[in-house]
N, C-alpha and C positions, 0 to 999 in steps of 0.2 A: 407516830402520834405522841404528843406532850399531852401530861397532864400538867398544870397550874392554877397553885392557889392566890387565891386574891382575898384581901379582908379589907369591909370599910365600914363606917360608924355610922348609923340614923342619926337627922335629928331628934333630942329630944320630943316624945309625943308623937313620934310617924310611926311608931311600928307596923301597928295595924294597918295604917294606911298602907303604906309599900308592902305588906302582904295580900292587901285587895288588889294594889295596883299588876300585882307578880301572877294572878288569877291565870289570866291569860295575857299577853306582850302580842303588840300588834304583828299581825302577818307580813309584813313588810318587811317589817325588823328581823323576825324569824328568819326571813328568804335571805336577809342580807350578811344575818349570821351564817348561816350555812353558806354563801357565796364565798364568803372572807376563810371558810376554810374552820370555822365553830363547829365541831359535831355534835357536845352537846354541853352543856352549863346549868351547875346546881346549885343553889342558894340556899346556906342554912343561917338561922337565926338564932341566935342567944341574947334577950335584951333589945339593945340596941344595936349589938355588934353583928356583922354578915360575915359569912365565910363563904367565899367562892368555891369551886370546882371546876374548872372547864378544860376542856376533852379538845385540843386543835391541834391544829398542823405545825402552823406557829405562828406565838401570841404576840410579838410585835409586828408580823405581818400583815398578822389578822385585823391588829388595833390599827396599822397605817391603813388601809384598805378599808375601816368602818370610818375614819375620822371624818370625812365631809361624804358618807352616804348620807340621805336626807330624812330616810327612815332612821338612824342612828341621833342625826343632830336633831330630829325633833323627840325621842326618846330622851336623851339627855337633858334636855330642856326641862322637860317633864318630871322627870326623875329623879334630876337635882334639887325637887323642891322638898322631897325625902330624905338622901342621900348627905349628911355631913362633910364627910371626907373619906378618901382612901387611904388606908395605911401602907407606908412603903415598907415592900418584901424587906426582909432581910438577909438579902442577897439575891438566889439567882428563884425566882417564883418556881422553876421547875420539879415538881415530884418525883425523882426515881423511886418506882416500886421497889422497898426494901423486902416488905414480905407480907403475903394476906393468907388469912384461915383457911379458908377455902381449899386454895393449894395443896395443904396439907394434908385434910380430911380426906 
C-alpha cells in the first residue's frame, strides 16, 4: 500500500463551500473509489490551500481506472466549480514512512 500526497488551491471564497460539499461524496463515488483500489483519503484545509492524504494500491492506477467512471466525471464536474488548480508534486507524490511517535512510545 502507498501513501500519497496531493495539494491543490480553492478558489477564492469556496472554502466553506467545498467543506459542505466534502460532508458526505456521493455513494457512487465512494464505491468507485474503493473499486479503483482507494482505501482511504483525507483532506486537510489551511485557507485556501488542501492537503491530500490518500491510502492506495496505486495512484496512477487508480487515477486511469476513475478517469471515465461516470460517478468520478460527474464529481469532477461538480467539484471543479471549487477546486482552482492542482499543484504539481515535486517529484515522486509517494510518502515513505520515515518515522511516527507512536512507534516509539
Amino acid at each position: 500500500m502507498a501513501y500519497v500526497a496531493l495539494h491543490s488551491i480553492l478558489r477564492p471564497g469556496r472554502e466553506e463551500d467545498y467543506d459542505l460539499a466534502h460532508r458526505r461524496i456521493p455513494d457512487d463515488l465512494l464505491e468507485a473509489h474503493l473499486r479503483a483500489g482507494v482505501r482511504d483519503w483525507r483532506i486537510w484545509r489551511s485557507g485556501r490551500h488542501l492537503f491530500h492524504l490518500v491510502e492506495c494500491d496505486d495512484l496512477e492506477a487508480s487515477f486511469r481506472q476513475l478517469e471515465h467512471d461516470p460517478a468520478n466525471e460527474r464529481w469532477q464536474a461538480f467539484i471543479g466549480n471549487y477546486v482552482d488548480h492542482m499543484e504539481p508534486a515535486a517529484g515522486d507524490p509517494a510518502l515513505p514512512l520515515v518515522w511516527r511517535m507512536r512507534d516509539q512510545v
